[in-house]
mmCIF file of the N, C-alpha and C atoms, coordinates in Angstrom:
data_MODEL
# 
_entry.id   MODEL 
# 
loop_
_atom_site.group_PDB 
_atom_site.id 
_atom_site.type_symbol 
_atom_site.label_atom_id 
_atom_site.label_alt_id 
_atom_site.label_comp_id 
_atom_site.label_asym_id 
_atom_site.label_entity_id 
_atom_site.label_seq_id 
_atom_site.pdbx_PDB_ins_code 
_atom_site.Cartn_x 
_atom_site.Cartn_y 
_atom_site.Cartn_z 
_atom_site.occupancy 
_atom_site.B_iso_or_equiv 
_atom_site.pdbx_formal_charge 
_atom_site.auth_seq_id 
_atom_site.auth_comp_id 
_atom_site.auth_asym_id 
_atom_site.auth_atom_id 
_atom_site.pdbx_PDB_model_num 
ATOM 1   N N  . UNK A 1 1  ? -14.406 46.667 200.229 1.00 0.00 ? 1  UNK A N  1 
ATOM 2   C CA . UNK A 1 1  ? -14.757 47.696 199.287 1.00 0.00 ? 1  UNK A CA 1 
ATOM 3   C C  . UNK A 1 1  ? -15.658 48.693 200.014 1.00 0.00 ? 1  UNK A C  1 
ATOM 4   N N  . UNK A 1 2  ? -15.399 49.895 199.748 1.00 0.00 ? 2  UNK A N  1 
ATOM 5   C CA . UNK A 1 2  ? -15.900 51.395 200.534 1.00 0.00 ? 2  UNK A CA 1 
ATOM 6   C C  . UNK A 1 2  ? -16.310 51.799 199.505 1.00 0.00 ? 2  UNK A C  1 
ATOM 7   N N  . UNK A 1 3  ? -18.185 52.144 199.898 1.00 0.00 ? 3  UNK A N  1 
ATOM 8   C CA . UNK A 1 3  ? -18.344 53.212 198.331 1.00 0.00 ? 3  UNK A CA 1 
ATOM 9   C C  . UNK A 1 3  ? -18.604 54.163 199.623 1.00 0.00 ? 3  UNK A C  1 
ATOM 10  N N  . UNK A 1 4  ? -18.355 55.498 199.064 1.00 0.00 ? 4  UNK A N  1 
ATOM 11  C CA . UNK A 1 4  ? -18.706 56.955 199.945 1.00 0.00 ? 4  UNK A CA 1 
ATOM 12  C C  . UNK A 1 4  ? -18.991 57.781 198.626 1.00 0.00 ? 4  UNK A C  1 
ATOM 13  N N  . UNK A 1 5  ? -20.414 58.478 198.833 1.00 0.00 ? 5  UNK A N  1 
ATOM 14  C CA . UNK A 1 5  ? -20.940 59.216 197.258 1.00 0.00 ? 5  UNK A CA 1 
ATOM 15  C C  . UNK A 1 5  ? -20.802 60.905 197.941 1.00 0.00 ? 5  UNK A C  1 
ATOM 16  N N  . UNK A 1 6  ? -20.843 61.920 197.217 1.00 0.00 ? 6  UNK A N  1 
ATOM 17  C CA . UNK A 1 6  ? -20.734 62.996 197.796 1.00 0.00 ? 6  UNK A CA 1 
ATOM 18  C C  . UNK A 1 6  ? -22.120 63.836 197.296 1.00 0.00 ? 6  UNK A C  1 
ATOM 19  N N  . UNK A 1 7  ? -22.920 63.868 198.483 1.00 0.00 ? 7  UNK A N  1 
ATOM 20  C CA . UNK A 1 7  ? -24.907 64.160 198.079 1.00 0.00 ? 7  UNK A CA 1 
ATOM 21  C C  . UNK A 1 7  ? -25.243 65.553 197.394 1.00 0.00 ? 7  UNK A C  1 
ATOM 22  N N  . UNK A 1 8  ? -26.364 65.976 197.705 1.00 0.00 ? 8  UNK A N  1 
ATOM 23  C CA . UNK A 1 8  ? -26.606 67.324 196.968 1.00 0.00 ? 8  UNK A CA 1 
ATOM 24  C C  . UNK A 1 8  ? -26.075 68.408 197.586 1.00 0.00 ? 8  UNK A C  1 
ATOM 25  N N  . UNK A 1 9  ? -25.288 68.514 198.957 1.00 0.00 ? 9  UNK A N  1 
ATOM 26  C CA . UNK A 1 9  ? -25.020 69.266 199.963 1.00 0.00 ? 9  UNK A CA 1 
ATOM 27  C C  . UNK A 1 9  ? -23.504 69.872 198.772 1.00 0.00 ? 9  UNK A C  1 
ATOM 28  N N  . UNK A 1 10 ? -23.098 69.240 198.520 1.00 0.00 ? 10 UNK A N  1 
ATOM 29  C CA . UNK A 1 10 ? -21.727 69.374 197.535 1.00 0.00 ? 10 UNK A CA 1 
ATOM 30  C C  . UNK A 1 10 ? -22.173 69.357 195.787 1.00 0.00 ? 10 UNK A C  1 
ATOM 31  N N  . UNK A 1 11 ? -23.255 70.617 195.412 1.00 0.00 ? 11 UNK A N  1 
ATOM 32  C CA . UNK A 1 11 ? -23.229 70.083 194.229 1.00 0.00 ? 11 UNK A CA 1 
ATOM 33  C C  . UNK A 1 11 ? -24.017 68.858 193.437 1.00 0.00 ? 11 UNK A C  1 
ATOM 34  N N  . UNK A 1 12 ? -23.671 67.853 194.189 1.00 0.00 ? 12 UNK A N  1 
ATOM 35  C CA . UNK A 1 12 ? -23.350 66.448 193.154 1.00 0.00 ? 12 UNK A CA 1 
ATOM 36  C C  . UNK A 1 12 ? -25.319 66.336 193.242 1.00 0.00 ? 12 UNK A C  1 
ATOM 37  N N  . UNK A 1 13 ? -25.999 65.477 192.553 1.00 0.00 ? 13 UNK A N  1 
ATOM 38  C CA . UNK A 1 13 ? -26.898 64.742 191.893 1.00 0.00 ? 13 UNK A CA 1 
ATOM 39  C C  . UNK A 1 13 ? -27.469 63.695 193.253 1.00 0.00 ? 13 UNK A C  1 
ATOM 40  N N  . UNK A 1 14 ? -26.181 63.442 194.053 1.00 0.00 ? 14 UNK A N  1 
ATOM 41  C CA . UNK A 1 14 ? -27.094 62.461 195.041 1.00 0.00 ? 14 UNK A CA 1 
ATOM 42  C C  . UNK A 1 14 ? -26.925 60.737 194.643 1.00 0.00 ? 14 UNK A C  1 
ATOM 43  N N  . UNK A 1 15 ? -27.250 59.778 194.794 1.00 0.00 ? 15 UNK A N  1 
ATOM 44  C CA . UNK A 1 15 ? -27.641 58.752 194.426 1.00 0.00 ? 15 UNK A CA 1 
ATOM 45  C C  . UNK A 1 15 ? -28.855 58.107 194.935 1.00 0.00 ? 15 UNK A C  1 
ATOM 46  N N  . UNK A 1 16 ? -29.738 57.503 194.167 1.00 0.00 ? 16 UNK A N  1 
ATOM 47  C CA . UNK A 1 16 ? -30.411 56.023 195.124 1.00 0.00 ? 16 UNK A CA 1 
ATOM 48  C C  . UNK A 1 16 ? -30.038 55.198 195.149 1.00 0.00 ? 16 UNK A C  1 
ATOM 49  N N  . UNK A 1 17 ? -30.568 54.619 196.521 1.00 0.00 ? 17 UNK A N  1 
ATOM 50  C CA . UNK A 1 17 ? -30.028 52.481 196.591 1.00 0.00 ? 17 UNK A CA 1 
ATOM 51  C C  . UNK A 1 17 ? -29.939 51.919 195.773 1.00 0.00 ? 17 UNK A C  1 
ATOM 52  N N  . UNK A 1 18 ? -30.610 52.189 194.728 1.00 0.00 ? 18 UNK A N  1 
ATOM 53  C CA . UNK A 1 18 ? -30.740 51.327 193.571 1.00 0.00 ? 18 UNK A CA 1 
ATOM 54  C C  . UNK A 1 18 ? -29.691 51.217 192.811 1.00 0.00 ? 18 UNK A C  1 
ATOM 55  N N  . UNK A 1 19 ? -28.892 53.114 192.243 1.00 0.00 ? 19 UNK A N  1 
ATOM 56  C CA . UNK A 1 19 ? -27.436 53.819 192.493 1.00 0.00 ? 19 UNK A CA 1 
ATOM 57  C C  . UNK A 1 19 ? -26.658 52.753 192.794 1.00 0.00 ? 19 UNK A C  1 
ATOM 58  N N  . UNK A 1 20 ? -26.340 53.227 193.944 1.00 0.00 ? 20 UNK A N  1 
ATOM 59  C CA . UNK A 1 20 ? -25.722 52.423 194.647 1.00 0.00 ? 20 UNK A CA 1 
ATOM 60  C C  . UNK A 1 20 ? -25.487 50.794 194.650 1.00 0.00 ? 20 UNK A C  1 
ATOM 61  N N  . UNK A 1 21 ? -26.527 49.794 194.576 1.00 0.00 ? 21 UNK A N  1 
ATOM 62  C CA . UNK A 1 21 ? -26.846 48.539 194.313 1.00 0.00 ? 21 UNK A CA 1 
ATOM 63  C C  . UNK A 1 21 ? -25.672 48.278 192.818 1.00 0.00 ? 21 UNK A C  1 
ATOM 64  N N  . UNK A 1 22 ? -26.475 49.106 191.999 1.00 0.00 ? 22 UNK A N  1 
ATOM 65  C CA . UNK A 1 22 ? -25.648 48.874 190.688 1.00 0.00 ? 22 UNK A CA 1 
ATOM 66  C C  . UNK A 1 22 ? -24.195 48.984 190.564 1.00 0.00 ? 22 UNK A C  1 
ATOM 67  N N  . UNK A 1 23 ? -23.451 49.770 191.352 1.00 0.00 ? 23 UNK A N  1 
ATOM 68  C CA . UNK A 1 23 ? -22.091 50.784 191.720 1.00 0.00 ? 23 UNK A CA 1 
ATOM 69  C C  . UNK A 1 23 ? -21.745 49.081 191.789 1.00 0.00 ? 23 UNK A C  1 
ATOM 70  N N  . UNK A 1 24 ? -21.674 48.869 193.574 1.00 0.00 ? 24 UNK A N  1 
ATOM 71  C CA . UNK A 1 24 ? -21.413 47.773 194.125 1.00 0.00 ? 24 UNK A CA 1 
ATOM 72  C C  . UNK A 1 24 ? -21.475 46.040 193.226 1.00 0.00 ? 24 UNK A C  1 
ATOM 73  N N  . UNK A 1 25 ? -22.207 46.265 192.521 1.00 0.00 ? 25 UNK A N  1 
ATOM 74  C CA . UNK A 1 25 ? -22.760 44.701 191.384 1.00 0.00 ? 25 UNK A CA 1 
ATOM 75  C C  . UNK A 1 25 ? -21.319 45.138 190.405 1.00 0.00 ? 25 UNK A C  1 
ATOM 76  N N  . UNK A 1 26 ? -21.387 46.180 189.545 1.00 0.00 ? 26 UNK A N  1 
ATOM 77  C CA . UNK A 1 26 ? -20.294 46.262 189.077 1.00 0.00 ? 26 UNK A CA 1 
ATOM 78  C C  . UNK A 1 26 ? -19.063 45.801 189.321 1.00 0.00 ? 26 UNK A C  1 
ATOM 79  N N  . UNK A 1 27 ? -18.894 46.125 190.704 1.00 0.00 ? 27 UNK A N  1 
ATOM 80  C CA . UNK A 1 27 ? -17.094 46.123 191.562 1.00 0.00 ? 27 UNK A CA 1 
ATOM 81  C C  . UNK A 1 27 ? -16.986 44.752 191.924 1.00 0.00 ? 27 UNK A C  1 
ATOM 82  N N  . UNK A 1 28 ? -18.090 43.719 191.857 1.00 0.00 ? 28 UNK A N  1 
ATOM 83  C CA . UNK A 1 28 ? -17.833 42.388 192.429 1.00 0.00 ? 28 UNK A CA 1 
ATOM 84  C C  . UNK A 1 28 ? -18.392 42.227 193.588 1.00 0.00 ? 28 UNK A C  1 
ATOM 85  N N  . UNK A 1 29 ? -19.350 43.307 193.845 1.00 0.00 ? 29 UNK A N  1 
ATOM 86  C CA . UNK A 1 29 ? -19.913 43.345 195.607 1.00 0.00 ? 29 UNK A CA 1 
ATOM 87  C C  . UNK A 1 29 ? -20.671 42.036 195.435 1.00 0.00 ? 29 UNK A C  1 
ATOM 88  N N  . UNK A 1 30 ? -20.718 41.461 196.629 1.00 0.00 ? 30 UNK A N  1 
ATOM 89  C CA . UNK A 1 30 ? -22.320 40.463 196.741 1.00 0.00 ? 30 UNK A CA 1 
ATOM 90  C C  . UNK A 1 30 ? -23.370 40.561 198.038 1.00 0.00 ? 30 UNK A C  1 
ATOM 91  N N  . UNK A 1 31 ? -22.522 41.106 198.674 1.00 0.00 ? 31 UNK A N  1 
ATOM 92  C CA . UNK A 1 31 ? -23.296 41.282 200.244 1.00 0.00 ? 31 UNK A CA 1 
ATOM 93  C C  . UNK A 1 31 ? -22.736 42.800 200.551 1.00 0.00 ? 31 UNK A C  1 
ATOM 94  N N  . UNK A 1 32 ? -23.756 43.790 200.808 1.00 0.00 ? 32 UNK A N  1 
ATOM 95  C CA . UNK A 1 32 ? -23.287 45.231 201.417 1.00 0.00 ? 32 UNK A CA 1 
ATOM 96  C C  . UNK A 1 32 ? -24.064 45.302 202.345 1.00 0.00 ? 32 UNK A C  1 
ATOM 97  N N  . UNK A 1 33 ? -23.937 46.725 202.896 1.00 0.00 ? 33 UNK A N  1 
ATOM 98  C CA . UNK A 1 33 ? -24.849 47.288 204.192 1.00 0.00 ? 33 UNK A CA 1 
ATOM 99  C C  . UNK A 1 33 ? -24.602 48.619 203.475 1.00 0.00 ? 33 UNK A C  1 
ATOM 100 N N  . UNK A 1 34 ? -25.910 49.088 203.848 1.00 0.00 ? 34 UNK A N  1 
ATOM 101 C CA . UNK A 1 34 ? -25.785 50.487 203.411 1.00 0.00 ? 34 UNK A CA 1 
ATOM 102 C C  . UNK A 1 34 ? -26.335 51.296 205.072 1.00 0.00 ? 34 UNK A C  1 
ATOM 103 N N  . UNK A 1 35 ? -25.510 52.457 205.236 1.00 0.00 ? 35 UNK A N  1 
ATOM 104 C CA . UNK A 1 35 ? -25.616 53.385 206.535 1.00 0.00 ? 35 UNK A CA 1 
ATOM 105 C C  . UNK A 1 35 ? -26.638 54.681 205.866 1.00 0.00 ? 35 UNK A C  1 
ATOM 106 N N  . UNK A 1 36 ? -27.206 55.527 206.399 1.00 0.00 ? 36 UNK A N  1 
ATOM 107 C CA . UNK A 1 36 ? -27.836 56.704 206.193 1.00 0.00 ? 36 UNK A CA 1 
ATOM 108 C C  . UNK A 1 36 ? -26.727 57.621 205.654 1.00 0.00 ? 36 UNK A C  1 
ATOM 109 N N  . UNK A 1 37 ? -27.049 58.178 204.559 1.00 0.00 ? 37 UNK A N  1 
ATOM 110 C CA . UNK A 1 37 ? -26.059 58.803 203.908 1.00 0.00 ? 37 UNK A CA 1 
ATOM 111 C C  . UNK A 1 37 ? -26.566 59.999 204.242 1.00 0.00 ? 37 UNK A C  1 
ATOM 112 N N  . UNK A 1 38 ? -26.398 61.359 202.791 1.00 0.00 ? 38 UNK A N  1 
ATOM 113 C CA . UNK A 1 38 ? -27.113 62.532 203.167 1.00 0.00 ? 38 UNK A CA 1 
ATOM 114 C C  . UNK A 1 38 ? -25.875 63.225 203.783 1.00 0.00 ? 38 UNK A C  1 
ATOM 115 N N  . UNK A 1 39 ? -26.341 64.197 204.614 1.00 0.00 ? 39 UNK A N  1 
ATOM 116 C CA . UNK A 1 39 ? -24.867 65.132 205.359 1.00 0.00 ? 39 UNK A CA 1 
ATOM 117 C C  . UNK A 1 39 ? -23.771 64.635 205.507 1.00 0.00 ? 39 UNK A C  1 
ATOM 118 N N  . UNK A 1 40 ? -24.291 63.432 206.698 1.00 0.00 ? 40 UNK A N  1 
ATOM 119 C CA . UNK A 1 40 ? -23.028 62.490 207.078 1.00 0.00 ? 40 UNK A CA 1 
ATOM 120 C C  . UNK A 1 40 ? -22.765 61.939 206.348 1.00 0.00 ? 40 UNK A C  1 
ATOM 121 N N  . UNK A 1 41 ? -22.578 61.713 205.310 1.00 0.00 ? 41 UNK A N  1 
ATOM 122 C CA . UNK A 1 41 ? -21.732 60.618 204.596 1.00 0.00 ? 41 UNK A CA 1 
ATOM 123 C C  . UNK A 1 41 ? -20.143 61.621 204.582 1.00 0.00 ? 41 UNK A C  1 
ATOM 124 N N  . UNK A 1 42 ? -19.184 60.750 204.104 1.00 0.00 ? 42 UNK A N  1 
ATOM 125 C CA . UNK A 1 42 ? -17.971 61.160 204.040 1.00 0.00 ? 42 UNK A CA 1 
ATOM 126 C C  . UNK A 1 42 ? -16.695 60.377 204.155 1.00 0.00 ? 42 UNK A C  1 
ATOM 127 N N  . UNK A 1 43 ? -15.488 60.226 203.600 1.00 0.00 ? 43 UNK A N  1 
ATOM 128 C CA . UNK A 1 43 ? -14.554 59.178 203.330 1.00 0.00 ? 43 UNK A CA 1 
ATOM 129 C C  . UNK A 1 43 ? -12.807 60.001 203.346 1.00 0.00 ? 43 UNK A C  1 
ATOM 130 N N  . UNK A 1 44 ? -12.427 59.304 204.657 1.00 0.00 ? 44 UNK A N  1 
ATOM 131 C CA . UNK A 1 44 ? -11.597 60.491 204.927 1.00 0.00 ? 44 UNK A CA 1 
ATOM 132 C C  . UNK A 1 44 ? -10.231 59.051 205.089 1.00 0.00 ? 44 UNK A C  1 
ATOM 133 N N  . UNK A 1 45 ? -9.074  59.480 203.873 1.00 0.00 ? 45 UNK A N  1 
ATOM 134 C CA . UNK A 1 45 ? -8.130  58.587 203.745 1.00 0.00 ? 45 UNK A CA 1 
ATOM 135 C C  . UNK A 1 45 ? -6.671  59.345 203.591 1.00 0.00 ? 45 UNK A C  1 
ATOM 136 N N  . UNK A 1 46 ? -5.878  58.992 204.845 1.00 0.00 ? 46 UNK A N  1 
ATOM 137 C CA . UNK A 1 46 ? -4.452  59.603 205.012 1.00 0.00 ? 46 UNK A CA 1 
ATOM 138 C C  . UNK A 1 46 ? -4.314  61.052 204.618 1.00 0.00 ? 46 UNK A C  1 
ATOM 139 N N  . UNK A 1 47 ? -4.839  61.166 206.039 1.00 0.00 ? 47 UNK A N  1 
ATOM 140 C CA . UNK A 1 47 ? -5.711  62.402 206.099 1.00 0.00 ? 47 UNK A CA 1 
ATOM 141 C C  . UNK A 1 47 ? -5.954  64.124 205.519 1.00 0.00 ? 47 UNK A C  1 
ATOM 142 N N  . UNK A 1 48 ? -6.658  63.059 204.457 1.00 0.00 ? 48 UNK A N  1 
ATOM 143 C CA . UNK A 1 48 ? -7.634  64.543 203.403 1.00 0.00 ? 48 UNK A CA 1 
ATOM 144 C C  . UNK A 1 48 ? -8.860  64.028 203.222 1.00 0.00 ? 48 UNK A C  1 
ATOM 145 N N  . UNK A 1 49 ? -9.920  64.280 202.891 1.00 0.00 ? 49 UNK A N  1 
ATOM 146 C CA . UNK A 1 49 ? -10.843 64.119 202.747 1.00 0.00 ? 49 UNK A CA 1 
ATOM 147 C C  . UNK A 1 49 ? -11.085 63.628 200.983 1.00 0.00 ? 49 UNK A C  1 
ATOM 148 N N  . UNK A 1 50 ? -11.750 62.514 200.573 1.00 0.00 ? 50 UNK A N  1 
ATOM 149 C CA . UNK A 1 50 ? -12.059 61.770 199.361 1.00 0.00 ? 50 UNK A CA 1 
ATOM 150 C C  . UNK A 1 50 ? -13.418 61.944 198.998 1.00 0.00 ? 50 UNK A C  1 
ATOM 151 N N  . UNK A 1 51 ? -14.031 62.068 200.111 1.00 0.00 ? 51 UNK A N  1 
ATOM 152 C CA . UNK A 1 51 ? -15.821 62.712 199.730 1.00 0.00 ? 51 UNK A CA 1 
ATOM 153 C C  . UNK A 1 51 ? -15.468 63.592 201.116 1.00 0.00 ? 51 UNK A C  1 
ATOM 154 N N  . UNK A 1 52 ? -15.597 64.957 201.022 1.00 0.00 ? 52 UNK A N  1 
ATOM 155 C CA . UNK A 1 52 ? -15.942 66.236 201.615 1.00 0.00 ? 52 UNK A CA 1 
ATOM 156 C C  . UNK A 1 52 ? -17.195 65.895 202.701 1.00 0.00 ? 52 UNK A C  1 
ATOM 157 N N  . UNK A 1 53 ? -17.749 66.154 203.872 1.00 0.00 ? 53 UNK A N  1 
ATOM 158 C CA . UNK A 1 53 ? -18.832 66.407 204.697 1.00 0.00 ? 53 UNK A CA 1 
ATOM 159 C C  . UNK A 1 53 ? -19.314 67.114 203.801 1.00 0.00 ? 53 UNK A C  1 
ATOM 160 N N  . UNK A 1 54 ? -20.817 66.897 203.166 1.00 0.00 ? 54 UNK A N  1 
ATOM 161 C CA . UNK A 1 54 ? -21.792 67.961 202.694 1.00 0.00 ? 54 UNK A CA 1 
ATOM 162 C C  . UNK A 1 54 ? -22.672 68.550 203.456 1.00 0.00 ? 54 UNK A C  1 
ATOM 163 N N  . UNK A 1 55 ? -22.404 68.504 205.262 1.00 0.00 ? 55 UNK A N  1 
ATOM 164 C CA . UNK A 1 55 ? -22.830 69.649 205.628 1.00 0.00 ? 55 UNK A CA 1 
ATOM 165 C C  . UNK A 1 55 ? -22.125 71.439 205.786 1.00 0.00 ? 55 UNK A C  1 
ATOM 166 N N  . UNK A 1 56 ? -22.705 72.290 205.327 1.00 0.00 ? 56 UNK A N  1 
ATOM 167 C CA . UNK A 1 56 ? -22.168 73.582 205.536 1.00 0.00 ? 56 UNK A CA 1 
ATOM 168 C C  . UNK A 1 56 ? -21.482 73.947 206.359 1.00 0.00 ? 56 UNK A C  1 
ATOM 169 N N  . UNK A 1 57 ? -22.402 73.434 207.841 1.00 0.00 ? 57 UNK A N  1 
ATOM 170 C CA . UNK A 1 57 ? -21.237 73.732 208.750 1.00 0.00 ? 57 UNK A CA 1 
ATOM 171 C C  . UNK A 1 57 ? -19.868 72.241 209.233 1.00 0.00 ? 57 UNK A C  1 
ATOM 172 N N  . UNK A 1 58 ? -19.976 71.572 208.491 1.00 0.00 ? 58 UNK A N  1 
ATOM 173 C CA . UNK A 1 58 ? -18.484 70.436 208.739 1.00 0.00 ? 58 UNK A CA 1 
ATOM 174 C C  . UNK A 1 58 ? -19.180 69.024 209.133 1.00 0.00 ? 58 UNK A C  1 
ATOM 175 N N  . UNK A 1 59 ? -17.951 68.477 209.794 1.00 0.00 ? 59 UNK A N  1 
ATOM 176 C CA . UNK A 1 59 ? -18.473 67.477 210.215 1.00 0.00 ? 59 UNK A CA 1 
ATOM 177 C C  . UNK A 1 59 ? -19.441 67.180 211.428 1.00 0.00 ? 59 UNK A C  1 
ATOM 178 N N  . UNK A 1 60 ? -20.200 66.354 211.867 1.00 0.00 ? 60 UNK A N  1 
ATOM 179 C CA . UNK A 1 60 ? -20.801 66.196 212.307 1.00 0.00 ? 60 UNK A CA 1 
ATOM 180 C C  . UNK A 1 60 ? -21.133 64.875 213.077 1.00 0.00 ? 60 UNK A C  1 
ATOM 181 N N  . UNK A 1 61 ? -20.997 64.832 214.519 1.00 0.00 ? 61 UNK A N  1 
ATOM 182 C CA . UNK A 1 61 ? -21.306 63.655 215.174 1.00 0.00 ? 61 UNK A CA 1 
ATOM 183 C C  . UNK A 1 61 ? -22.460 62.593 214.664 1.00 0.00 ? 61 UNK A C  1 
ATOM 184 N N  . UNK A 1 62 ? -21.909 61.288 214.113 1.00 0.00 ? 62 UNK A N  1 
ATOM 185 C CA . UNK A 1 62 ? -23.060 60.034 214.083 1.00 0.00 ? 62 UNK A CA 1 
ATOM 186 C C  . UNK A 1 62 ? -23.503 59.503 214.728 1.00 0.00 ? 62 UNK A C  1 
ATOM 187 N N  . UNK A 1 63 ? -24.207 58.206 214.796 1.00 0.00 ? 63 UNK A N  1 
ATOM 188 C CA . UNK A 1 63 ? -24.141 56.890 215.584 1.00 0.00 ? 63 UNK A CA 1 
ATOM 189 C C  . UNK A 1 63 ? -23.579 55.856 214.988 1.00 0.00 ? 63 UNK A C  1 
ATOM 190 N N  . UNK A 1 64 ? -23.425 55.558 214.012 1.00 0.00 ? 64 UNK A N  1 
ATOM 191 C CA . UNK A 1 64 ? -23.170 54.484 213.123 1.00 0.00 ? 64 UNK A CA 1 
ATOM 192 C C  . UNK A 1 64 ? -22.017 54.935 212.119 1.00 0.00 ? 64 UNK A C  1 
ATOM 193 N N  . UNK A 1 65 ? -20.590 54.316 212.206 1.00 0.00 ? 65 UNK A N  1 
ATOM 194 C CA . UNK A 1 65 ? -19.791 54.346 210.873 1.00 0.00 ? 65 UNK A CA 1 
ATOM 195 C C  . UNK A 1 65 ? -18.741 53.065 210.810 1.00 0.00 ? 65 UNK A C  1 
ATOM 196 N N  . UNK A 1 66 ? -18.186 53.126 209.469 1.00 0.00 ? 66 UNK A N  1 
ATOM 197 C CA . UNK A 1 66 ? -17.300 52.291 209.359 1.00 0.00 ? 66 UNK A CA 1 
ATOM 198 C C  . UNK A 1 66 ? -15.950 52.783 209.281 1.00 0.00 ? 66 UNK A C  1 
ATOM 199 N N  . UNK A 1 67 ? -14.584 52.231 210.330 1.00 0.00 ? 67 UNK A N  1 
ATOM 200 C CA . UNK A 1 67 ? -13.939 52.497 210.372 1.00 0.00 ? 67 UNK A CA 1 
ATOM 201 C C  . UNK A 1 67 ? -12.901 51.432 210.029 1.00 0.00 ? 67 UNK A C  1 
ATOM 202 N N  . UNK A 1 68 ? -12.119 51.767 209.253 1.00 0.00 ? 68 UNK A N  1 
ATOM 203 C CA . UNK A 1 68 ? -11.275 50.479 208.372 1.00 0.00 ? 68 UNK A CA 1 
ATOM 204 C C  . UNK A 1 68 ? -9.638  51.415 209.071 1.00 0.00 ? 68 UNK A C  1 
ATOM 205 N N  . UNK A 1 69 ? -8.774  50.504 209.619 1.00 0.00 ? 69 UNK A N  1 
ATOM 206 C CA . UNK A 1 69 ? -7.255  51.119 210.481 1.00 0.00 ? 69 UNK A CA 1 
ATOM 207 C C  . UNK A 1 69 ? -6.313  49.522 210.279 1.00 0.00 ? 69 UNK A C  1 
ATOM 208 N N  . UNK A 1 70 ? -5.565  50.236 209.217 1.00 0.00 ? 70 UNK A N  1 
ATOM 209 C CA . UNK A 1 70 ? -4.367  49.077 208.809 1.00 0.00 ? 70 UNK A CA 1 
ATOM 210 C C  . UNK A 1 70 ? -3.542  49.357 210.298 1.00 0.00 ? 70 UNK A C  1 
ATOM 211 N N  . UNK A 1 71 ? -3.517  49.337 211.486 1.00 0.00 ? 71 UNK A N  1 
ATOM 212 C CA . UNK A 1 71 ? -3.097  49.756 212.371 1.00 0.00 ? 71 UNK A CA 1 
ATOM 213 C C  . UNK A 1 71 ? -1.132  49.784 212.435 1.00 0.00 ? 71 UNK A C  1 
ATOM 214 N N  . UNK A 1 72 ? -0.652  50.073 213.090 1.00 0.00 ? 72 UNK A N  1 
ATOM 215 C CA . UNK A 1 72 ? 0.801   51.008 213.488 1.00 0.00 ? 72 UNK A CA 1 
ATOM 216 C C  . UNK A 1 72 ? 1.771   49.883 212.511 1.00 0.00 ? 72 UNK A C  1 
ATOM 217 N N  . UNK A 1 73 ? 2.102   50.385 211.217 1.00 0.00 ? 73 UNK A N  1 
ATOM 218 C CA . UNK A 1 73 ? 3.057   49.787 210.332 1.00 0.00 ? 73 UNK A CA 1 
ATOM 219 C C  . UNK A 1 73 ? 4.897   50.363 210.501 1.00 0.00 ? 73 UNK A C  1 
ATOM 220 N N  . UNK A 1 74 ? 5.287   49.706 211.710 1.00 0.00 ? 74 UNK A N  1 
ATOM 221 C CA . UNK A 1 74 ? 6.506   50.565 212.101 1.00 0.00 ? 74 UNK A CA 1 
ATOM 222 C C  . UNK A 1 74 ? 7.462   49.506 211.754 1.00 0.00 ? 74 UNK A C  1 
# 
């Protein structure tokens, strides 16, 4: 399970951990990790974007992400 929120950079309200905590308890989570959200956050699936980069100018190099690849279904 992937939560990706879209922050104040886009509009939206933002969330806290706490947010978040509750999101995840809902869906059946029991164990998460949460990464630094904010600009970088973003959730990009067969390729379009599902949460937008909320920085102005695009995306932007991290250190840390999660990358989920059902790899080559031929």
């Amino acid at each position: 399970m992937l939560l990706a929120l879209s922050g104040r950079g886009n509009g939206g309200i933002g969330a806290s951990l706490l947010d978040c905590e509750q999101v995840m308890l809902e869906h059946g989570a029991y164990v998460a990790a949460n990464l630094d959200g904010g600009y970088s956050s973003e959730l990009y699936y067969k390729n379009q974007f599902l949460v937008p980069p909320s920085n102005p100018l695009g995306e932007r190099y991290v250190a840390t992400s999660f990358v989920v690849d059902g790899g080559n279904k031929t």
